[in-house]
Every structure is written in structure tokens, then in C-alpha cells.
N, C-alpha and C positions, 0 to 999 in steps of 0.2 A: 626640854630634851625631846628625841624624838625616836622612835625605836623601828629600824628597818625591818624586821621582819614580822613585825603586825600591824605596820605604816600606823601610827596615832601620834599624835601630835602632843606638845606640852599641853598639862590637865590630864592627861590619862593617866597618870602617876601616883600612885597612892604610898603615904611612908617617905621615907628618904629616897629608897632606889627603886621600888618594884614598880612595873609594868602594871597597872590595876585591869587590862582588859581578858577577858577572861580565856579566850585562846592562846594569849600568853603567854601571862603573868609569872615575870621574868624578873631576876636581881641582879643590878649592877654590881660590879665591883671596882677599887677605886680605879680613875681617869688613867691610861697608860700616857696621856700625853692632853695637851690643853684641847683639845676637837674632837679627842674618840675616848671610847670607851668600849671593855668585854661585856659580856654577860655573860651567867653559868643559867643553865638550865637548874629549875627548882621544879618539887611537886609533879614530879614524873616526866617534866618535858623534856626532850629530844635530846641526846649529846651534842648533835648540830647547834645547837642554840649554846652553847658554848664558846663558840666561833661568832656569833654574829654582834655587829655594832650599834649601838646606840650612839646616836651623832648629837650633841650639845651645841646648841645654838651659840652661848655665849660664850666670854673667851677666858672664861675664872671656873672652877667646877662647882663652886657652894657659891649661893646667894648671897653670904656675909664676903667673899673675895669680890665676887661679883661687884657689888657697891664700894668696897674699899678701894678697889682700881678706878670707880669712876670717880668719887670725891676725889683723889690723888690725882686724876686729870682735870680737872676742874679749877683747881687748887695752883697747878702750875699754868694752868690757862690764864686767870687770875692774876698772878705773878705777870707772864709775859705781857698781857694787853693792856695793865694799868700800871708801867713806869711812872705815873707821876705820882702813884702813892706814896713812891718815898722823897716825893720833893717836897718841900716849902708852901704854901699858901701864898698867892697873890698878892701884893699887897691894896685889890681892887677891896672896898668894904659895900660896893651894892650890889642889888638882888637883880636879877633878870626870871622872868616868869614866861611860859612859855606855851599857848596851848592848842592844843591841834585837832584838827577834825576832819574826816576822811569819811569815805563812802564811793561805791559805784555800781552802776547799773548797766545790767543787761540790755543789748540793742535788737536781739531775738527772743523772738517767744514771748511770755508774757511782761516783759521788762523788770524781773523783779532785783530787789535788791541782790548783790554779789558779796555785798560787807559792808561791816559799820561801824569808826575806830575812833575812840576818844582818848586823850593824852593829856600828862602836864605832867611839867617838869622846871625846877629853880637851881641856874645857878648863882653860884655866889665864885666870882673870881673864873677860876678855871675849873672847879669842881662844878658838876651835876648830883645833884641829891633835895629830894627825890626825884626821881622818873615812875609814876604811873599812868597805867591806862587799862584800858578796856575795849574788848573784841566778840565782834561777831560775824555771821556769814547771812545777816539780813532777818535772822530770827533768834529767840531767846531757849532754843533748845539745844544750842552748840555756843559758848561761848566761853572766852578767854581771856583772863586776870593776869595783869604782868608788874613788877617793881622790879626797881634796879638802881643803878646809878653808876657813875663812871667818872672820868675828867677831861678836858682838851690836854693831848700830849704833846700835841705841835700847833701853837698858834703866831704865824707870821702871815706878811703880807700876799703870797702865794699859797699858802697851804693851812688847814686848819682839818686837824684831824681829832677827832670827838671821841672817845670810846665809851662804851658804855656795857654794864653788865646784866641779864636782867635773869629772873626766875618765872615762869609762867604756870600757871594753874588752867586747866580746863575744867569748866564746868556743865552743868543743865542736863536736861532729860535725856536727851541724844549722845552727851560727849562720856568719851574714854576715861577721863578724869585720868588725861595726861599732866606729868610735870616735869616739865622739859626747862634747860638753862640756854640762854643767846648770847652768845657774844657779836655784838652789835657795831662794830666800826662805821662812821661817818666819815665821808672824807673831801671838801671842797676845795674846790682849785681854781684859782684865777689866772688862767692863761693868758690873760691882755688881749689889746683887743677888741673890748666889750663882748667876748666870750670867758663863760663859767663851765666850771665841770662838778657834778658831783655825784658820788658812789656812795651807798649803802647796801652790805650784804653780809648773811649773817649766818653761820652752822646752826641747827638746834642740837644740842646736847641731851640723849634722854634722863631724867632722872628717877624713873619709877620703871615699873616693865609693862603698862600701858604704853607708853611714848615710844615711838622712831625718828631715828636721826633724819635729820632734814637738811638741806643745803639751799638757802633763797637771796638771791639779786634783788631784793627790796627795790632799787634805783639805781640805775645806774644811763646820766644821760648828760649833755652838752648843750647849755642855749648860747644865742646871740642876743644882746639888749639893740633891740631895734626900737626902742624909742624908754625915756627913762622912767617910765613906771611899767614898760612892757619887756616879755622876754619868751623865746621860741625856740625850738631846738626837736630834736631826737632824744627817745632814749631807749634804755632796753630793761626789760623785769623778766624772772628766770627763776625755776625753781627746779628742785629733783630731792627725791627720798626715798626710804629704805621700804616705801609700797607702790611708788612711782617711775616714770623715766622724766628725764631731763624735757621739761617745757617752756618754750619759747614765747613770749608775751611781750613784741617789742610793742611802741606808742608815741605818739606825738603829743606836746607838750606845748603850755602856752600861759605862761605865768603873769597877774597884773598884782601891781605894789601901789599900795594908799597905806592911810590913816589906817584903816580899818583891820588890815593885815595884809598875807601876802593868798593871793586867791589862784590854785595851783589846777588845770581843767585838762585832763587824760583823756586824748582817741587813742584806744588799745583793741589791737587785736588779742583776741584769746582762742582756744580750742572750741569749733563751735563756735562762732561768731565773730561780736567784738563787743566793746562795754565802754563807759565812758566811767570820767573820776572825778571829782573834787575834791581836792588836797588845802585845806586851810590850815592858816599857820600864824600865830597873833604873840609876838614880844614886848613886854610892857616890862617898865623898870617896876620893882620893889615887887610882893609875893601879887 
């Protein structure tokens, strides 16, 4: 909450309602509507202060609404992006394993690492479970724990759409000890050709009151197979959230496929510079 007429900020609240700052210290009375709220002047202060509002950040007035509205969004989130939970099982019986390894580096200043991301994930049929990984931004004082899982809801020859769900943990010395939920759609397309396309992007959902919502373009880009272990293209990455504006991070792309996996190498501009990527990605049948 936040109380106009002695500007403080949520934490200066002491009890259920009162204002704790001492020029104040003020008691609410219940929400006249989901965004305001009166206060009565107490302990001698002004009739004025009767009149004035205390503005509530969030959109439930108690903490227990608060989290009941987000589980209930969550929940139908859930519902909508995993139709195939109430379908049938494959009748495919092997495993595909799948593991991934990311990283990128700065091209100004001292070169240092930008992040550093490890994954796996099994499915079996058109289910994914599990999906973990592991995140950082080049050091061990901010980093980010993720599971989930999901299914392919559309797999034909043109389209293969992936969903996936995931919960995230923030940890180490520097981090928020956010825990925030993703809803992750994948979505590749073969336009013929020997052009592909593929989209990844994904809301974060906060689920503690450390976290902010977030909005991120993970990938979203176009190659041409200009020769059959090679592939080239454009793409775009994009982000925006509730401490942010909307940031632009397009990048050129240049993908080679072996034995060994598929070896995925990013020129991207960023804010401040530009950065380069490696995106490895290795499918091996059984765990």
C-alpha cells in the first residue's frame, strides 16, 4: 500500500491498517472499492486526514485474495495451454532426451559473460516431463532454478507447437528470491522452401511479492537451409516488464547440424553494444 499524504511506500505499515511513520500514523478503513481506500485520522491527527487516500498497489485488498486470484489465474492458464492433457497418450513407447547449453558474451568492455543456461528435458510420445534447468547472468550471485513440463498439442507436417509450464525459483546472494510461473509456447513452422520458422515467447507470472510480471520474445526468427547441415536467417528477441520498457535485441543467426548436435551462433545487438551466443541443442533417443 501506499499512503499520499506522508508519501511511504509498502513496509511502512505496521498491524493490519496503520501507517507506522510517525508524522502520520494513520488507520485505514475497509477498501471503498478494489484501488482506494479512506483513512480516519487517529491520535490527534487532522480531520483532513479523513479525506485523504491510501492507493493499494494490488488488485484484491488482503494478501490471502491477493494469492487466491493468482492461483485461480494460473489454474485456468493451465487449463487453456495444455489441451492435450485431456487427450490419450501416443501410442509412441520411446524416450527422446534432450539437452541444451547456452551462453553469451559481451563484445564491449571487458567481454564478460551476459549468461549461462543449462537444460534437459525427456519426452516420451508427445508429453515433456521433465523439463529442468539452470540459470545465470555470468556469476553465482544471481541465479535461477526452473521445472515444468508440458506436451506437443499440434504435431503435423507444418506446424509443431510445444507447450510447456514451468515454475522458477531465484536464488544466491544478490537475487530477490523471486518465484515466478512461465508459460512457455514453442512453435515451429515449415514454410517450404527450405525455409523454417520458429517462435518462442513467454509471460512470467509473479508468484511471491518479490517477483514482476515480465513479457519476453525468447526467439523468434526465419532461416534458409543453404546447404544440408547449414542454416541462416534473421531474427528477433524482445523483452518488457513491470520495472522496464520494451527492449529490442534483434540478431543474426547461423545454425550447423552433425552428429554431435545442432550448434546454434547469435550476432545480436543489445542496449550498449552487441554480444554474441551459442545455443547448443543434443537429441539422443532413450533418457
Amino acid at each position: 500500500m501506499f499512503c499520499v499524504p506522508c508519501r511511504k511506500q509498502e513496509g511502512r505499515f505496521s498491524g493490519r491498517n496503520r501507517c507506522a511513520h510517525k508524522t502520520c500514523n494513520r488507520r485505514t478503513i475497509r477498501p471503498v472499492n478494489a484501488l482506494s481506500v479512506h483513512c480516519a485520522g487517529v491520535f490527534g491527527a487532522p480531520e483532513s486526514c479523513a479525506a485523504s487516500i491510501i492507493e493499494e498497489v494490488s488488485l484484491a485488498g488482503t494478501p490471502s485474495e491477493i494469492f487466491s486470484l493468482r492461483y485461480r489465474i494460473l489454474f485456468l492458464l493451465a487449463c487453456v495451454c495444455l489441451p492435450a492433457l485431456g487427450a490419450e497418450l501416443d501410442g509412441n513407447p520411446h524416450f527422446e532426451s534432450t539437452y541444451v547449453f547456452r551462453t553469451g558474451e559481451q563484445l564491449q568492455g571487458s567481454h564478460k559473460l551476459s549468461y549461462r543456461l543449462t537444460e534437459y528435458s525427456l519426452q516420451h510420445g508427445r508429453w515433456v516431463l521433465p523439463d529442468v534447468g539452470y540459470y545465470d547472468v555470468g556469476e553465482l550471485k544471481d541465479r535461477i532454478f526452473f521445472a515444468g513440463g508440458g506436451a506437443e498439442v499440434i504435431h503435423n507436417n507444418r506446424l509443431v507447437w510445444t507447450q510447456i509450464l514451468y515454475v522458477a525459483e531465484e536464488a544466491g546472494s544478490a537475487a530477490h528470491h523471486e518465484r515466478t510461473f512461465w508459460v512457455w509456447p514453442v512453435l515451429d513452422a515449415n514454410l517450404g522452401n527450405h525455409v523454417t520458422a520458429e517462435v518462442a515467447l513467454y509471460p512470467t507470472v509473479p508468484l511471491n511479492r518479490a517477483a514482476r510480471w515480465s513479457f519476453d520474445v525468447d526467439r523468434a526468427k526465419v532461416e534458409y537451409r543453404v546447404a544440408p547441415h547449414l542454416k541462416v536467417g534473421p531474427g528477433y528477441n524482445a523483452c518488457v516488464g513491470a520495472d522496464s520498457s520494451w527492449t529490442n535485441k534483434p540478431f543474426a543467426t547461423a545454425t550447423i547440424s552433425n552428429r554431435e548436435g545442432d550448434w546454434e551462433f547469435w550476432l545480436q545487438r543489445v542496449p550498449g553494444g552487441a554480444q554474441v551466443q551459442l545455443r547448443f541443442s543434443l537429441t539422443r533417443q532413450g533418457f
